[in-house]
Structure formats: structure tokens, C-alpha cells
Wavefront OBJ file of the C-alpha trace (Angstrom):
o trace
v 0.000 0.000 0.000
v 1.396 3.474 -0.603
v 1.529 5.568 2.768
v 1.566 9.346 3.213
v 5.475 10.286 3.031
v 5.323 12.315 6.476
v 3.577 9.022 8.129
v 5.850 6.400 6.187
v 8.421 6.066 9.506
v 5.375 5.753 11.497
v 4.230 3.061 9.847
v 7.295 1.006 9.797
v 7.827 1.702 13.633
v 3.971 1.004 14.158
v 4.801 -2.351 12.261
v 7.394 -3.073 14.513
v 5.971 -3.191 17.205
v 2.750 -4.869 16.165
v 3.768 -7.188 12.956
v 2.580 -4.750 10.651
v 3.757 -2.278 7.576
v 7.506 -3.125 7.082
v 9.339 -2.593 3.384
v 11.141 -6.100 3.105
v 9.503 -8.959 2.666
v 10.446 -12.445 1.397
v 8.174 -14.493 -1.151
v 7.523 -18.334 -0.864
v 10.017 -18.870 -3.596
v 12.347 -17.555 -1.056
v 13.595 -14.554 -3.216
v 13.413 -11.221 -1.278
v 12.013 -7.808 -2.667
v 12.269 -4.171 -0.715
v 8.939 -2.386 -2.354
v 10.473 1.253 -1.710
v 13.301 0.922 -4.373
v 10.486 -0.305 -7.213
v 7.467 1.152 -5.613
v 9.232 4.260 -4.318
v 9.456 5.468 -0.919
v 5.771 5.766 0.202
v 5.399 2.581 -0.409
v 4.940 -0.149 2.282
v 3.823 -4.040 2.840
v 1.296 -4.240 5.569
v -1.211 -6.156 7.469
v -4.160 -4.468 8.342
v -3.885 -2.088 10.855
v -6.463 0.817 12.329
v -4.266 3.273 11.733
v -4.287 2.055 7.570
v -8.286 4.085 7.895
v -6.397 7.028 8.385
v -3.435 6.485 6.191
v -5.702 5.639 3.173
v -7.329 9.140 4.307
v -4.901 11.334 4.216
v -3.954 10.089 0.640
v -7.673 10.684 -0.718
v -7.804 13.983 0.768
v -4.077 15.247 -0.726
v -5.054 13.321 -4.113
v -8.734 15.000 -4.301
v -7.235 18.254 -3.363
v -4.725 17.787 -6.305
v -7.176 16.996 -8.777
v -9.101 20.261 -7.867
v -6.340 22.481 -8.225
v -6.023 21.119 -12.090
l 1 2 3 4 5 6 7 8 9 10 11 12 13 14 15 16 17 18 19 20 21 22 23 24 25 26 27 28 29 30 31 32 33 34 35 36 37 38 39 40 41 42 43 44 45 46 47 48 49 50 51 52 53 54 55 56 57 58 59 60 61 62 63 64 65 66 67 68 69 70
């Protein structure tokens, strides 16, 4: 999931605490992948969380203010 920059080290410290967003992850095939270098850096692997309600709002509201500045 892609999280607000400003909240991306919260999510990472939320998730490590609480088995949650993280950027690493390994596949059943065993290979390994960090999502921020492909994905770029708001980008996170995650279980859900509470806090993802917010996160997902704070990217709707700074996308749909985008669009209506265009």
C-alpha cells in the first residue's frame, strides 16, 4: 500500500511493534524484494492495521485536493 510520506516512519515503527507495515519482505520462492526501491518510498507491505483508515485518508484527501487544483 502506498503511505503518506510524512507518516511512512510511522508506519514502519507502528509495524514493529505490532507485525505490521515493514518494506522487506520475502516471497515463498524464497527470493526477497524491498517495495520502496520499485514502488518508491511511500510505499509499504502491511497487514491491516487501524491506523491504515487514516493512512488511506490522508492520501484521498491530498489526491482529491490535487485533482481540484487542475
Amino acid at each position: 500500500m502506498r503511505v503518506p510520506g510524512a507518516l511512512v516512519s510511522a508506519a514502519i515503527a507502528a509495524g514493529a511493534i505490532a507485525a505490521g507495515a515493514k518494506t522487506q519482505t520475502k516471497w515463498s520462492g524464497g527470493k526477497s524484494m524491498d517495495i520502496q526501491p520499485d514502488l518508491g518510498e511511500d510505499g509499504v507491505f502491511g497487514r491491516w492495521r487501524v491506523d491504515r483508515v487514516a493512512w488511506c485518508r490522508s492520501l484521498y484527501d491530498r489526491f482529491h485536493s490535487a485533482a481540484d487544483s487542475v
